[in-house]
ZAMARGU-4260 file (C-alpha; in steps of 0.2 Angstrom, whole numbers, plus 5000, padded with zeros to 4 digits):
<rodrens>
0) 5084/4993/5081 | 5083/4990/5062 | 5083/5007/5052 | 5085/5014/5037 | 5099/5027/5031
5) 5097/5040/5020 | 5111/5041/5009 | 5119/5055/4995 | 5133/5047/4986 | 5143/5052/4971
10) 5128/5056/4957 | 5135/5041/4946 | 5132/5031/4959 | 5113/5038/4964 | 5112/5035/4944
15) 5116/5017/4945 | 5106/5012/4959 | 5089/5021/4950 | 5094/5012/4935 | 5083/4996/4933
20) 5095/4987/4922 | 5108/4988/4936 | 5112/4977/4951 | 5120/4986/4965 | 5124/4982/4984
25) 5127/4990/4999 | 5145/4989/4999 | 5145/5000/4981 | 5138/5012/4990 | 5143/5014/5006
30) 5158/5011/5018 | 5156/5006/5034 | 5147/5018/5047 | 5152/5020/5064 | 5140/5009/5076
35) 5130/5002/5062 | 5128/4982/5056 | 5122/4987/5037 | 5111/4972/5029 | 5121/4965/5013
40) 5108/4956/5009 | 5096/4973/5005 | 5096/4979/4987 | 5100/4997/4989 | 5084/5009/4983
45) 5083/5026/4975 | 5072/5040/4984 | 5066/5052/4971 | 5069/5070/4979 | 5050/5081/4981
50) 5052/5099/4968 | 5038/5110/4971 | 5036/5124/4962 | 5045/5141/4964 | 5047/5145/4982
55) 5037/5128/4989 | 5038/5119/5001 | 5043/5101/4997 | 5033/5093/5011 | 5017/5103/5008
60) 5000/5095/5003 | 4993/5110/4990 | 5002/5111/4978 | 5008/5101/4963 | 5025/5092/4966
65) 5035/5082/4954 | 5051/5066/4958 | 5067/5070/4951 | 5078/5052/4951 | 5093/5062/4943
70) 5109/5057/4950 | 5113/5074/4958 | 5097/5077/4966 | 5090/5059/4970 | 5096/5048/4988
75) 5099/5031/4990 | 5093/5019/5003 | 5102/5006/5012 | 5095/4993/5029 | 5105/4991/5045
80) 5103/4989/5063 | 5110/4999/5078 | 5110/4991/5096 | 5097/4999/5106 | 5109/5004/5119
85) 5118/5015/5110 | 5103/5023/5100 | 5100/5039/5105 | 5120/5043/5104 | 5120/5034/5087
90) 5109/5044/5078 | 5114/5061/5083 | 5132/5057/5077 | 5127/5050/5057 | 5121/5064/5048
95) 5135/5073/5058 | 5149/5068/5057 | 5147/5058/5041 | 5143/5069/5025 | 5136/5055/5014
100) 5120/5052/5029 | 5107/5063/5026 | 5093/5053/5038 | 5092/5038/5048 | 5074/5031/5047
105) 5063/5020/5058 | 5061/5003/5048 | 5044/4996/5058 | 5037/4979/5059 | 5022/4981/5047
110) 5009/4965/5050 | 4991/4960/5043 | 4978/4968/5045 | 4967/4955/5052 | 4949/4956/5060
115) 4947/4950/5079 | 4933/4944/5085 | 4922/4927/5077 | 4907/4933/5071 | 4900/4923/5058
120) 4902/4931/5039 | 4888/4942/5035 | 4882/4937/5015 | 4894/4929/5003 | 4906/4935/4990
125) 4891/4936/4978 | 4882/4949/4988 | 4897/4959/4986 | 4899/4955/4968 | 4880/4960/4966
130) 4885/4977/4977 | 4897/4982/4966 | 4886/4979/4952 | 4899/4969/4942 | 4888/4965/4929
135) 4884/4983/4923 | 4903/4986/4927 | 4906/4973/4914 | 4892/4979/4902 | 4903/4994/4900
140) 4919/4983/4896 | 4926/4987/4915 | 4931/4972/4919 | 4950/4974/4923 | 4959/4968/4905
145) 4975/4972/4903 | 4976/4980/4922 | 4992/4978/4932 | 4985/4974/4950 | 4997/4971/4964
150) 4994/4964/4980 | 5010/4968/4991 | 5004/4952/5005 | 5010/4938/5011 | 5010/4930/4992
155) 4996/4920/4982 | 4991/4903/4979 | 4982/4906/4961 | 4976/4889/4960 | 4967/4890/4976
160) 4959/4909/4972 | 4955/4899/4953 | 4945/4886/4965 | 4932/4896/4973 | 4932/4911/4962
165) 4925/4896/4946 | 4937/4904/4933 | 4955/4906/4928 | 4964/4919/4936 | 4980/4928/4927
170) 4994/4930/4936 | 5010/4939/4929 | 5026/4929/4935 | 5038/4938/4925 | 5032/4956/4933
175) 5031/4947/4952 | 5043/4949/4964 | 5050/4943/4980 | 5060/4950/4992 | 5077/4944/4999
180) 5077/4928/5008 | 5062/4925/5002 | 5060/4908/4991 | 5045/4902/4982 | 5036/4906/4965
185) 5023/4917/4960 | 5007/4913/4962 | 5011/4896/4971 | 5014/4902/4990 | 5004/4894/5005
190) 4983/4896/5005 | 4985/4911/5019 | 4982/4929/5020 | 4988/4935/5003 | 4976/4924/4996
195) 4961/4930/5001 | 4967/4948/4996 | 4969/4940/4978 | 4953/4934/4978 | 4944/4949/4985
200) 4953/4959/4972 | 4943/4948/4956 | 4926/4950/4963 | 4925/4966/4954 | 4939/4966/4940
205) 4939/4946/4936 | 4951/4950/4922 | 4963/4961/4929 | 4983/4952/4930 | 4989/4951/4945
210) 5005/4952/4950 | 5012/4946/4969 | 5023/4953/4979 | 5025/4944/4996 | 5034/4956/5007
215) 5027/4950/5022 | 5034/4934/5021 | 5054/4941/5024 | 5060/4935/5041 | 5068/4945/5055
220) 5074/4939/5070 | 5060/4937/5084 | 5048/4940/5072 | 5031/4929/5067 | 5028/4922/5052
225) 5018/4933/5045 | 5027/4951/5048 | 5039/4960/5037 | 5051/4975/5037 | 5046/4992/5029
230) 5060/4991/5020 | 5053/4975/5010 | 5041/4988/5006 | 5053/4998/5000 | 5059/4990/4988
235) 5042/4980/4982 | 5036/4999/4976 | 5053/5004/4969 | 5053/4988/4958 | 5034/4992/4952
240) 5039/5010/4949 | 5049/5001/4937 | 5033/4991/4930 | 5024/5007/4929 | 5037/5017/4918
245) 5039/5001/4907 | 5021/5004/4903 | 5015/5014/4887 | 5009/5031/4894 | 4994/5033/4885
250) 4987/5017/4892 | 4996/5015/4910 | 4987/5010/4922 | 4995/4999/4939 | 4983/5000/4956
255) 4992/4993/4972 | 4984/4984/4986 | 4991/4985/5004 | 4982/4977/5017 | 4995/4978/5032
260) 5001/4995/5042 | 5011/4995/5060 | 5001/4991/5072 | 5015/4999/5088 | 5025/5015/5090
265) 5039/5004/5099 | 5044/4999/5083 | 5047/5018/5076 | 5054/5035/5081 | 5045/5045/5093
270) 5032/5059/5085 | 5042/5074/5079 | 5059/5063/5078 | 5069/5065/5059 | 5067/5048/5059
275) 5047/5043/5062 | 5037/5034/5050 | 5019/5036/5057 | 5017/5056/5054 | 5030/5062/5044
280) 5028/5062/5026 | 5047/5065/5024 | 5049/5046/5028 | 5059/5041/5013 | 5044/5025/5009
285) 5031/5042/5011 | 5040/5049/4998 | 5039/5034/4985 | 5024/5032/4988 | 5019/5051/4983
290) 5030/5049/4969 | 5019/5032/4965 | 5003/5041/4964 | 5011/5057/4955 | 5018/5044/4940
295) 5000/5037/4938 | 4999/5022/4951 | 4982/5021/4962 | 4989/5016/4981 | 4977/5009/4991
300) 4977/5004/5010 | 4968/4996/5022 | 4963/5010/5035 | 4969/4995/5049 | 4957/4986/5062
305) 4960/4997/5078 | 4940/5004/5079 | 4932/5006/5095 | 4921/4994/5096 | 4931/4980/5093
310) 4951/4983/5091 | 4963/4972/5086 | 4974/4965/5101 | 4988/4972/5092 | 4985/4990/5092
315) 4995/4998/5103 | 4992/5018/5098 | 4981/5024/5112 | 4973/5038/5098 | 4972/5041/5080
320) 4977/5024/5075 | 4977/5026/5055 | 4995/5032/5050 | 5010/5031/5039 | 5007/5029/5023
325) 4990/5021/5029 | 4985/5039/5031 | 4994/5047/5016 | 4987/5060/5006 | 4990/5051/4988
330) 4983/5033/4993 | 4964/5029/4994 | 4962/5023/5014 | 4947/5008/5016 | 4936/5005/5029
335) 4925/4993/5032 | 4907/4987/5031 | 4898/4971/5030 | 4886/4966/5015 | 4872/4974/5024
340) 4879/4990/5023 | 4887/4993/5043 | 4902/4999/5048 | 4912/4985/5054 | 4916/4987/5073
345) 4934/4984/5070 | 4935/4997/5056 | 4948/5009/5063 | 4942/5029/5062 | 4951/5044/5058
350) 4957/5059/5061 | 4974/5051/5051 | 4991/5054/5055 | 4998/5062/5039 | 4979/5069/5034
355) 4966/5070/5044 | 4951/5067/5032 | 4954/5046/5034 | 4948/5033/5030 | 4943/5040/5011
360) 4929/5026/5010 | 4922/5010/5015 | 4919/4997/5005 | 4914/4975/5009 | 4920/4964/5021
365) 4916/4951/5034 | 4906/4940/5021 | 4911/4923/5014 | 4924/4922/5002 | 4941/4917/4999
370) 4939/4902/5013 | 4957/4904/5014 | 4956/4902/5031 | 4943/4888/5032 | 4925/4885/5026
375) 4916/4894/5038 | 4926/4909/5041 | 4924/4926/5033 | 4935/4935/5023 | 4938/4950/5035
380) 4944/4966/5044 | 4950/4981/5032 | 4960/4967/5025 | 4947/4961/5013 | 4938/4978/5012
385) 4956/4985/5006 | 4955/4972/4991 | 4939/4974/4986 | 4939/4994/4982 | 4956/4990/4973
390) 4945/4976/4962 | 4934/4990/4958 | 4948/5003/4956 | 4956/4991/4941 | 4938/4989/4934
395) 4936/5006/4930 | 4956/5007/4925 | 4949/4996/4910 | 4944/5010/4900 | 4949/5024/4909
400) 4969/5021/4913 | 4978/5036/4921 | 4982/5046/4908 | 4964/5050/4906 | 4961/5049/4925
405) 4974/5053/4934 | 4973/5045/4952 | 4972/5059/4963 | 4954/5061/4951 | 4951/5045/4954
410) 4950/5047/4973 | 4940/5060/4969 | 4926/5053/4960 | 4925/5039/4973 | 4922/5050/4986
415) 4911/5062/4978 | 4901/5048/4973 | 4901/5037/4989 | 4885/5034/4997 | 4885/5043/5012
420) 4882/5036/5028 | 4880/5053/5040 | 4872/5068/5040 | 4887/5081/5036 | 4895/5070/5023
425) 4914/5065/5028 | 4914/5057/5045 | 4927/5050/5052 | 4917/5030/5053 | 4915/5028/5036
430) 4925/5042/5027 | 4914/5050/5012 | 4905/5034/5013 | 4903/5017/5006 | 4910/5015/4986
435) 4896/5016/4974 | 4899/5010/4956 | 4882/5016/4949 | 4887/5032/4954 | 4906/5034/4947
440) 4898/5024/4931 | 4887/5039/4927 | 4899/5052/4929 | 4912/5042/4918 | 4899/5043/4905
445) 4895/5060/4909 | 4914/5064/4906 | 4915/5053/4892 | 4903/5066/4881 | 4911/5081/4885
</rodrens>
């Protein structure tokens, strides 16, 4: 089983590793460790330890926490395998009998979020454009300049988004990256999945800069080609917490797209284990991603494509299907509906894992788009619905960057605003309801005069 291992060496070492401008591996820090193959070939990543206030609790919801990456208080994270027969034994005798291992940590499979099914599209990316009301958006200079947008996918192929979008699309090589064992360049990878994400993204922020991060390309052994480690995810986010600090801090503004999520709990610890990923928020990529959001990042996932009606093949959680960090409290979760408005049948419902009021919102899919997988097929599932509420997100990022709006405000205007589709408000179909730009436009202006 491949895990990862929480580790707290010397604080000149934690130092180095949280320090962008130096390369380190897992031999400079950690010896061998009984039992386990470690994974050279994974950059080791700093985990920013949780300080709440006076007498908190770290892991609590309610209160205010900030991410110290100081070399005494910050861990390190490292990648390695333990046979499956000797699991159980393994992993009570780490954190025990060697100091330096504070966890050990489910590293799960995490896939696409496709739709199933073949219904035709419903509409056409310029329904969606004309939903989102893009041209008022841009009428009030929200159009996505100068807004970092990353889309963590199986990587982009710009010219094709360029193509069928009918403008240029900018694309940030040097701010791209790609994880170990992967080969390729930014914006230049095969017409597939990422792509259409990319394109969904500039239906509502045609001028934000994309930057591509392809961690479900990486390869592990038996697996497809389209599945990833959460550790690639690891390290993709602590490489943009470095292209968020780099940014001034007035004007700081980085939204993250993540249309993938673990589909199986054989790939993690069972609930209540140290080392589960699906409902604890002390999961070391948990924890990066809070720190994300508390550093001014807007997190977004796809809330995953296990609803009733029409649930993905994959999904093997027999309840509650949206979790991790698809259910985290600091990320915007997306559902999906079709250009007409209806929840999509494969739209997973809440309650959440990590918080029960999931998915945040809904916002478009299942309408022609991208055609990155062929003229007459939609871009679809959570997938594309994911994209296209992180488009808007980097729209309104354009005037409004994160130290005027901090993302946890953000998420709050979206839902406060949402169209509601039920009669008590959230539900647990279509979250608070469906994102409406009219309505977070007039209470930015509202804002904006007092």
């Amino acid at each position: 089983m491949r895990v990862l291992i929480q580790l707290r060496p010397s604080p000149d070492v934690v130092a180095a590793v949280a320090d962008p401008t130096v390369t380190m591996t897992t031999a400079d820090v950690s010896s061998p460790l009984p039992g386990v193959v470690l994974d050279p070939s994974f950059t080791p990543v700093a985990v920013p330890r949780p300080v709440p206030g006076a007498g908190g609790d770290p892991l609590s919801l309610h209160q205010p926490l900030t991410f110290s990456f100081a070399g005494d208080q910050a861990t390190v994270l490292v990648r390695g395998e333990i046979s499956d027969d000797e699991l159980s034994t393994r992993l009570t005798l780490l954190p025990t009998r060697r100091r330096e291992v504070v966890g050990v940590f489910a590293d799960p499979v995490i896939e696409p979020i496709l739709t199933c099914g073949g219904d035709a599209p419903v509409g056409d990316w310029r329904d969606v454009e004309r939903l989102l009301h893009v041209a008022e958006l841009a009428g009030e200079g929200m159009d996505g300049s100068g807004v970092a947008l990353a889309v963590l996918d199986t990587g982009i192929n710009a010219a094709h988004v360029a193509e069928h979008l009918g403008r240029d699309v900018i694309l940030d090589s040097g701010r791209s990256w790609n994880p170990g064992g992967v080969s390729g360049t930014a914006g230049t990878f095969k017409v597939d999945h990422g792509t259409m994400c990319a394109f969904d993204t500039l239906i509502a922020a045609p001028r934000a800069t994309l930057i591509d991060i392809p961690v479900l390309l990486s390869e592990r052994p038996g697996g497809s080609a389209l599945d990833g480690l959460l550790s690639d995810a690891v390290a993709a986010l602590a490489h943009l917490r470095t292209v968020l600090e780099d940014q001034p801090l007035e004007s700081r503004s980085l939204v993250i797209s993540n249309s993938w999520g673990s589909f199986s709990p054989r790939w993690d610890f069972p609930v209540g284990h140290t080392g589960n990923y699906s409902d604890s928020l002390a999961h070391p990529f948990n924890l990066i991603v809070s720190s994300l959001d508390q550093a001014g990042a807007d997190v977004l996932f796809a809330a995953g494509n296990c609803g009733r009606d029409c649930k993905d093949g994959r999904c093997a959680y027999p309840e509650r299907p949206i979790g991790g960090a698809n259910s985290h409290p600091g990320v915007l979760s997306v559902g999906g509906v079709d250009t007409l408005g209806k929840r999509v049948g494969y739209s997973s419902q809440g309650p959440g894992r990590l918080t029960a009021n999931k998915p945040d919102i809904c916002s478009y899919t299942h309408f022609s788009g991208s055609k990155a997988f062929g003229d007459g097929e939609p871009d679809s599932g959570t997938s594309a619905a994911c994209p296209v509420a992180a488009g808007l997100v980097a729209a309104i990022r354009t005037l409004w960057p994160s130290s005027r709006l901090s993302p946890a405000q953000l998420r709050t205007l979206l839902r406060r605003t949402a169209d509601d589709r039920s009669d008590v408000g959230f539900d647990y179909d279509y979250g608070y309801g469906i994102a409406d730009p009219l309505g977070m436009i007039d209470s930015l202006r509202r804002a904006a005069r007092a």
